[in-house]
C-alpha positions, 0 to 999 in steps of 0.5 A: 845375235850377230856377231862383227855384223855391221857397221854405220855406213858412215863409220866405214866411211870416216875409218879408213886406217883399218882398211875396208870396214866390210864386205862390198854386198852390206852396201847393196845398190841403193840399200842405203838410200835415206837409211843406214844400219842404224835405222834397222837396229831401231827398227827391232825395236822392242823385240831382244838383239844382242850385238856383239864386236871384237875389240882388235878386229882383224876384218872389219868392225872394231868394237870401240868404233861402231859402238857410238852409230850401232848401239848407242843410238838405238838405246833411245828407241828401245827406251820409248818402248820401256825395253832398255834390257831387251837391246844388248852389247857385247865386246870380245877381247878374248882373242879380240880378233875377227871371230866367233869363238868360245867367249862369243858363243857363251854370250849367245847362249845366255842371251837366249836363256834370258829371252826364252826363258832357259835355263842359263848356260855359262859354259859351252858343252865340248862338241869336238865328237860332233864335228865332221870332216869337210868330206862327210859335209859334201853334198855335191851339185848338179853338173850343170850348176851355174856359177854367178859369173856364168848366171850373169853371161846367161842372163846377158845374153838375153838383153834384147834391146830397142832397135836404132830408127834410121830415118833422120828425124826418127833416130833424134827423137831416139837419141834424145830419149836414150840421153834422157834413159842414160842420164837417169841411169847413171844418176847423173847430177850436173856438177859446177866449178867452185874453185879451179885452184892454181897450185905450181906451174913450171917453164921447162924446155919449151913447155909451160904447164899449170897444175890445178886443183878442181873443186866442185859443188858437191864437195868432190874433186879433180886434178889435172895438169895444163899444157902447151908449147911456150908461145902457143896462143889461147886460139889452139886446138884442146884435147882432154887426156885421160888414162886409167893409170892415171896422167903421170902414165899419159907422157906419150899422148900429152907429148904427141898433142903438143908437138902439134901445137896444141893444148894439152889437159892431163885430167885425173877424176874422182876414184883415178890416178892422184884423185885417188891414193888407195890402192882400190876404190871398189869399197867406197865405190859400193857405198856410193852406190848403196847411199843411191848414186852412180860412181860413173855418172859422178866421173862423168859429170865431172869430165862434162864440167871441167871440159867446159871450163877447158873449152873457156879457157882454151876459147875454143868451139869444141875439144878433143877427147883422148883416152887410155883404158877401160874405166876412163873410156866409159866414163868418156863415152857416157859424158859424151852421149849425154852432151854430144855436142862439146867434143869433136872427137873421141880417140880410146886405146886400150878400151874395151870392144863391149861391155860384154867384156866384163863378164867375158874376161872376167873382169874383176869387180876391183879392176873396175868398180864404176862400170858395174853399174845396175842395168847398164850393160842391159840398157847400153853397149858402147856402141850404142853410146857412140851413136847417141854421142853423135855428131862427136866422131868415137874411135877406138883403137887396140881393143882389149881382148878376152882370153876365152 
């Protein structure tokens, strides 16, 4: 009998006015890939389950909204097996909020009185004696226990990855092989342009900008903003910017780039800046990666795409890439290494020295929710993206550093 246990991965998706639906681990890496909670109900069936909600969850779950994907649609499952009984609901309203409270407690009991056949309960047995204080339930732990973080720098450590050939042909053939390893990694899905909507423009001070609207086949999108010195032919140089904090705090950089007579696109992917406007993607970025796709590789397709549209509209050969912070720098580089040819150069500030970083810092899941990505770190460094994203030149500039 699990109480505000679960809920469809849909339903966490589509209410979003009670902020995160759940806790990032129920949206295990690739867990729900062609499945959901509602094909685990339906696979109890025909052995009893109670469920039981809270109708003004203060957490997750509430009542009235999981009740249609958790319950509902299991009914007919245990109705094949003449089992309507065995499957069973519960609403709490008493207090209604996130809980396990009396009134939940009292269900429970019941409902195992009916299955294994107690007598019934209907009011719980005061257990204030019984209760211990948190100094009696102390057990205690090894000193040299090991926390999560510190299991995860262990087993970091202890990456051993292939070696770079040196020889010319060798280190192709290399190269190749780790585009194709980084493409499957990150589930890299080629993306295309539907629509790339004009939506304002503005001529000001000798500076002319278009803001467009990216829609792509996958029914994600992007925004960004064109600009150049009024004058500028279509023939000059492009350079992408990126920020973590988004283009509106990319002003320095785009204002360099057009005072050396170039174009300028002030780009915002999926989950950064004006394409995102809660405060934390993690939780969507978790379901992402729980229903089998890689949030990074979804960002770098993205880039790849509206880099080649940049690359027509500016005509020009190849473009120049300039990045600001962590989460945009490996979205940049993994774009770049799995196309090496369609940027010249890749300028980061503020990016990070390694990977490794994240679990030096630490860095917290919420600070950049895209770059934990199964086996990443233990396939790749950044380095090794900027050797397979070659003949692009990567350079990277003040580099984040960790406090320990």
């Amino acid at each position: 009998m699990p109480v505000a246990g679960f809920s469809s991965f849909r339903t966490r998706v589509e209410v979003r006015e009670y902020g995160d639906l759940g806790d990032v681990e129920q949206s295990g890496t690739d867990f729900l890939d062609g499945q959901d909670y509602t094909h685990l109900i339906a696979m109890m069936a025909p052995r009893p389950t109670q469920l039981a909600y809270n109708a003004e969850d203060s957490c997750c779950f509430r009542a009235s909204l999981v009740k249609p994907l958790i319950f509902d649609a299991t009914v007919p499952f245990y109705r094949l097996y003449g089992k309507e009984d065995a499957l069973g609901w519960h609403e709490n309203r008493d207090p209604g909020t996130h809980n396990y409270q009396q009134d939940n407690r009292e269900q429970s009991y019941q409902c195992f009185s009916k299955v294994f056949g107690l007598p019934v309960v209907d009011t719980e047995i005061p257990a204030g004696p019984e209760l211990k204080t948190y100094d009696e339930l102390v057990v205690g732990l090894p000193k040299d226990n090991l926390t999560i973080l510190g299991l995860a720098r262990k087993l970091a450590k202890a990456n051993a990855r292939s070696p770079v050939p040196s020889e010319g042909a060798e280190e192709s053939a290399w190269a190749t092989s780790e585009r194709q390893e980084l493409a499957k990694l990150v589930r890299y899905k080629p993306v295309r342009i539907s629509d790339a909507q004009a939506v304002a423009a503005t001529k000001h001070l000798g500076v002319e900008t278009t803001s467009y609207l990216f829609l792509f086949d996958n029914g994600l999108a992007a925004n960004g903003v064109w600009l150049n010195a009024i004058g500028v032919g279509r023939g000059a140089p492009v350079t992408i910017i990126l920020n973590d904090g988004g283009k509106k705090n990319a002003g320095v950089e785009v204002s360099d780039r057009i005072n050396r007579g170039e174009q300028v696109l002030a780009l915002d992917l999926l989950f950064v800046g004006e394409a995102w406007k809660s405060p934390s993607p993690d939780a969507y970025v978790q379901i992402l990666h729980g229903i089998g796709d890689r949030p990074i590789g979804l960002e770098a397709a993205q880039l790849l795409e509206v880099a080649r549209w940049a690359r027509s509209r500016g005509v020009v050969q190849s473009l120049r890439l300039e990045i600001t912070g962590m989460r945009t720098q490996v979205a940049g580089l993994v774009a770049a290494a799995l196309e090496p040819t369609l940027f010249s150069k890749i300028i980061v500030h503020e990016g990070l020295p390694s990977l490794g970083f994240l679990l030096e810092k630490p860095v917290k899941f919420q600070e950049a929710p895209e770059l934990f990505c199964l086996d990443f770190y233990k396939e790749f460094d950044l380095d090794r993206l900027a050797l397979i994203a070659a003949p692009a030149e990567v350079t990277t500039e003040k580099v984040l550093r960790s406090s320990r």
